[in-house]
C-alpha positions as CSV (number, residue, x, y, z in Angstrom):
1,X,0.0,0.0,0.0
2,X,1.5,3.4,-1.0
3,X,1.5,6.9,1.1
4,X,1.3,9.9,-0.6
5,X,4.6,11.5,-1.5
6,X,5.3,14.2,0.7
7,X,6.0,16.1,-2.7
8,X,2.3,16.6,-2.6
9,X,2.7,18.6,0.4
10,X,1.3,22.1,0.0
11,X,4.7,24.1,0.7
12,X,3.8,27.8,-1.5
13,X,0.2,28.1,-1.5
14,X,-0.9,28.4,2.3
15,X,-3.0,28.7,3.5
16,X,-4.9,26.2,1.5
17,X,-6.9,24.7,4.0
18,X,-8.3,21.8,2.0
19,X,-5.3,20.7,0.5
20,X,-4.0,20.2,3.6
21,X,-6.7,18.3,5.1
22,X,-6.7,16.2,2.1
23,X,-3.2,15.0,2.4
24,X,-3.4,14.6,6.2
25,X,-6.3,12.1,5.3
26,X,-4.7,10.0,2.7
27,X,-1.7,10.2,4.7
28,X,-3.6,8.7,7.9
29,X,-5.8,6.4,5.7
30,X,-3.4,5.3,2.9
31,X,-0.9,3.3,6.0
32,X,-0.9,-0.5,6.9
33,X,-1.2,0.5,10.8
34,X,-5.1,1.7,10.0
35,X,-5.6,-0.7,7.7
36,X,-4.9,-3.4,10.6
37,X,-6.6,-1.4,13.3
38,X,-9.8,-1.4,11.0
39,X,-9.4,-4.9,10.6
40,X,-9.2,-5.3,14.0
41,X,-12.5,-4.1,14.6
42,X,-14.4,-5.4,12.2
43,X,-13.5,-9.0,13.2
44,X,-14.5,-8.0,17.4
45,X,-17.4,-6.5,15.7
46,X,-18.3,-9.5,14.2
47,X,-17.3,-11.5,17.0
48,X,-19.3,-9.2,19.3
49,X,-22.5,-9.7,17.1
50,X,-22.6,-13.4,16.9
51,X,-22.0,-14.1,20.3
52,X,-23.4,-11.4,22.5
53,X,-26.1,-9.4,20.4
54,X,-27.3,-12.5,19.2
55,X,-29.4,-13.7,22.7
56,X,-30.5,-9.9,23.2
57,X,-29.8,-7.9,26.1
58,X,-32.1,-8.8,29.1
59,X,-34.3,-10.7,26.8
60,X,-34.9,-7.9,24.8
61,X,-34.7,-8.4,21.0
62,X,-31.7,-8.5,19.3
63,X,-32.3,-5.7,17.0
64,X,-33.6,-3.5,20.2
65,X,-32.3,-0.3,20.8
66,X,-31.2,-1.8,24.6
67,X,-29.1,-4.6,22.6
68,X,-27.3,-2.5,19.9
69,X,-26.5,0.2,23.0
70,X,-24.9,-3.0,24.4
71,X,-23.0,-3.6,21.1
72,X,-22.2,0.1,20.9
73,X,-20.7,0.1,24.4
74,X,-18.8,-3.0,23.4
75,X,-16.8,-1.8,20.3
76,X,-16.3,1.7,21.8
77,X,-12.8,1.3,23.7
78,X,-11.2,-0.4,20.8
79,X,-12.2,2.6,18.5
80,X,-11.0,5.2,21.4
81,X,-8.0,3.1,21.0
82,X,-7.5,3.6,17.5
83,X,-8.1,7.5,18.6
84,X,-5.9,7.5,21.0
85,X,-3.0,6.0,18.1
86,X,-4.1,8.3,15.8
87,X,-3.4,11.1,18.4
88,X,0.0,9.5,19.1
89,X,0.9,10.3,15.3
90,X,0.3,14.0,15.6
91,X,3.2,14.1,18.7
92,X,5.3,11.7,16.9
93,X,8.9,12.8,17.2
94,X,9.2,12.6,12.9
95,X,5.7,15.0,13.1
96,X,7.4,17.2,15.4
97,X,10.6,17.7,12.9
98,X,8.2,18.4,10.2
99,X,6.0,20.6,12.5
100,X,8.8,23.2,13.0
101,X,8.8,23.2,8.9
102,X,5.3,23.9,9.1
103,X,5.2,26.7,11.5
104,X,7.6,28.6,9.7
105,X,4.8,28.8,7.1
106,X,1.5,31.0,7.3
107,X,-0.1,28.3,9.0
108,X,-0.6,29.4,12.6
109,X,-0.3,26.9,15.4
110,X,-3.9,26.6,16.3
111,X,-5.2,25.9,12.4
112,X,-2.4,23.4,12.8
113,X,-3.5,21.1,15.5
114,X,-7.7,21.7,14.1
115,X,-6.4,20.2,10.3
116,X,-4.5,17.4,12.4
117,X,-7.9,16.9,14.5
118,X,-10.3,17.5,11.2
119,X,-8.2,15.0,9.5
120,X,-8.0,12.5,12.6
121,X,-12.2,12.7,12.1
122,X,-12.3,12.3,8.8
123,X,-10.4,9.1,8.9
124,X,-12.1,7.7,12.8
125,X,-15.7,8.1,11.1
126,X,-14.5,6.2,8.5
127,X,-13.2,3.3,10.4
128,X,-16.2,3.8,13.2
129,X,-18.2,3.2,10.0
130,X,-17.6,-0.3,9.4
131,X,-18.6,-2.2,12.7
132,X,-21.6,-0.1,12.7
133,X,-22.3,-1.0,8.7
134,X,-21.1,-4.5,9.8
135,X,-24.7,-4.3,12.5
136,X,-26.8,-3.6,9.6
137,X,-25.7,-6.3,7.4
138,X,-25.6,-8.7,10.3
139,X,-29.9,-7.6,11.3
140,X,-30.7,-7.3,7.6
141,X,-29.6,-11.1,7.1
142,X,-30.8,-13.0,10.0
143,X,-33.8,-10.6,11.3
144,X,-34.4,-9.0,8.0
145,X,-34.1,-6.0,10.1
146,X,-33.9,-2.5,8.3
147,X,-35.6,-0.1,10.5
148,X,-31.7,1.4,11.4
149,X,-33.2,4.9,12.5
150,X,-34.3,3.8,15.7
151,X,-30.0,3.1,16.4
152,X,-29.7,6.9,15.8
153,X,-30.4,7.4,19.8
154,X,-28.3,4.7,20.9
155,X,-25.2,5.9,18.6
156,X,-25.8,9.4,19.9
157,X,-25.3,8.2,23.5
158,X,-23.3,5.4,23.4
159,X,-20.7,6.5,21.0
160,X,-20.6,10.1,20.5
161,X,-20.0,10.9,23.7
162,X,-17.3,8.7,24.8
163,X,-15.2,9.5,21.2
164,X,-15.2,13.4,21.9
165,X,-13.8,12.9,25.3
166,X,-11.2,10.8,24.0
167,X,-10.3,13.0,21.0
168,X,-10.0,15.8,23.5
169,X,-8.4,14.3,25.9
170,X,-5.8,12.9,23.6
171,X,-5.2,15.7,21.9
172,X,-4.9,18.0,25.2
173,X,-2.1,15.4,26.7
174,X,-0.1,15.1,23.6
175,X,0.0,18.9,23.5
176,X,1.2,18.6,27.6
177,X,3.5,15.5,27.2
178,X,3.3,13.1,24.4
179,X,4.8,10.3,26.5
180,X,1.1,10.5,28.6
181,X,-0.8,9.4,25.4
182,X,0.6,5.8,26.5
183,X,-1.4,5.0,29.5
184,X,-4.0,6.2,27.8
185,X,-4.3,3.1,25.8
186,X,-4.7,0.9,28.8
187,X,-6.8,3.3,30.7
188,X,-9.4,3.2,27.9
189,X,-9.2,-0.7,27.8
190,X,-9.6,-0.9,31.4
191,X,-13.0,1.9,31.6
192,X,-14.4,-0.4,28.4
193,X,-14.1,-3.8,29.6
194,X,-14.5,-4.2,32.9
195,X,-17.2,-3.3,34.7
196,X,-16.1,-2.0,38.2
197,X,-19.7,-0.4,38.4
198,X,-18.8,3.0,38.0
199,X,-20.6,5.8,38.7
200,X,-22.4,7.5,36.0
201,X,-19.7,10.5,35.8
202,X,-17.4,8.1,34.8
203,X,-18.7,5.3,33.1
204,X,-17.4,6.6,29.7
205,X,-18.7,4.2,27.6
206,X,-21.9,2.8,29.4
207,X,-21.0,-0.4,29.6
208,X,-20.9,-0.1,33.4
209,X,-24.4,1.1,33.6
210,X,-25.6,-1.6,31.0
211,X,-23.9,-4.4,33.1
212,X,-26.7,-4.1,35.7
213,X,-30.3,-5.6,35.0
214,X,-31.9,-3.7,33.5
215,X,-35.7,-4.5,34.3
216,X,-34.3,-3.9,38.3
217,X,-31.9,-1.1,37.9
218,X,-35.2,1.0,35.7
219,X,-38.1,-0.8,37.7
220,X,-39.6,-2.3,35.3
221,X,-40.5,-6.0,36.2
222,X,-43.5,-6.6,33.8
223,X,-43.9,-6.0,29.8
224,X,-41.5,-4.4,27.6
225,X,-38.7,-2.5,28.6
226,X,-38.7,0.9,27.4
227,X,-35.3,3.1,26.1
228,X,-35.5,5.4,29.2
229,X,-32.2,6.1,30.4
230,X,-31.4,7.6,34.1
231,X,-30.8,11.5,34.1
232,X,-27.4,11.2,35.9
233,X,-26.6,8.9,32.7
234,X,-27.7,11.5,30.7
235,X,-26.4,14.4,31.8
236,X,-22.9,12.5,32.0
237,X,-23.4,12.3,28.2
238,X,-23.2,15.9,28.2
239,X,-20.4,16.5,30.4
240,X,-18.1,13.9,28.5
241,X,-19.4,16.4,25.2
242,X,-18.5,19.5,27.0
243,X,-14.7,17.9,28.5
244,X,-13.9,17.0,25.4
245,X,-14.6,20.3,23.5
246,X,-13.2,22.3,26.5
247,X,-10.1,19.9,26.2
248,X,-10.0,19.9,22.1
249,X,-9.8,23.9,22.7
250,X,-6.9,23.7,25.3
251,X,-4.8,21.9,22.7
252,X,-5.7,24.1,20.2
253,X,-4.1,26.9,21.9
254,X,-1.0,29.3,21.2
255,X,1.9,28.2,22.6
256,X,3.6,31.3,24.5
257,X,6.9,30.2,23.5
């Protein structure tokens, strides 16, 4: 698989935004590391879906919203941890050479590091996109299941969230020390697969929450079990949204030297 020359870097016309978030995107997605790291997901997604959705969650359906917000909590951390590498690339000793070239450019410092997180989102949502694409083809064959709108709540809470924080937090450590961005990587393992029963505040991918029964933790013990989630799980959606802008915007910054 071949990179883009770096001949096609944009040296005498900046500041020409899109050029330069169109190499950093083939330069992120054209790269055997994130062709692996997709793989990687897509076979746990897979594995994930025949194994776990399959049964349902609480003997719910498998194609209800509680089951693919099971599924969605599930393939989060590996994605943060593709993130979190992605992030690592941006503090890489050979990006910080190349960054001093940069800055002696038009290109100020903080349209820097927002191409370098643009481009870092360009390529996540396309690699977020294939488990999740993966889901559909996996209820369209064995449910015939194509009613996918109803996942658009679950993916709002389940994955949004928890993928903002982490790009901001990332991004805002690299900028402090980029020797921090490691124990990031087992930190995000550790909050996605075990289930310590966190509190809400800092059960960043809801997999704590989802590991209790659900018809006792909502009070439901007859009939269906509706998609009403907790306000303090909620509201901790929001938080993580917030934290991870504030975060995105601290390593955004000027530096003073």
């Amino acid at each position: 698989m071949n990179k883009p020359s770096t001949n096609n870097f944009p040296n005498n016309n900046f500041p020409n935004l899109l050029r330069v978030l169109k190499y950093e995107v083939l330069r992120l997605a054209y790269n055997k590391k994130y062709f692996y790291m997709v793989l990687i997901e897509s076979l746990f997604a897979c594995y994930i879906l025949m194994n776990f959705v399959f049964g349902g969650k609480d003997g719910t359906a498998p194609f209800s919203k509680w089951t693919y917000s099971e599924f969605l909590s599930l393939i989060g951390p590996l994605l943060s941890v593709i993130l979190v590498l992605f992030c690592m690339s941006v503090f890489s000793e050979k990006e910080v050479a190349v960054r001093n070239i940069i800055f002696s450019t038009p290109l100020s410092e903080p349209k820097y590091y927002l191409l370098k997180a643009s481009a870092i989102t360009a390529v996540f949502v396309l690699a977020a996109s294939l488990p999740i694409l993966l889901s559909f083809a996996y209820y369209a064959h064995y449910f015939n299941f194509y009613a996918y709108a109803e996942f658009t709540l679950p993916l709002l809470l389940f994955l949004l969230p928890s993928q903002i924080f982490v790009l901001g937090l990332a991004l805002a450590v690299g900028r402090f020390h980029s020797r921090l961005l490691y124990p990031l990587l087992p930190l995000v393992l550790f909050l996605g697969f075990f289930n310590p029963r966190l509190p809400a505040w800092f059960d960043l991918f809801g997999n704590n929450f989802l590991s209790w029964p659900l018809r006792w933790y909502l009070g439901v013990m007859e009939g269906p079990i509706p998609y009403i989630l907790p306000d303090d799980f909620l509201y901790s959606r929001l938080v993580f949204i917030f934290m991870g802008v504030v975060m995105f915007a601290f390593a955004c910054r000027r530096s003073k030297t």
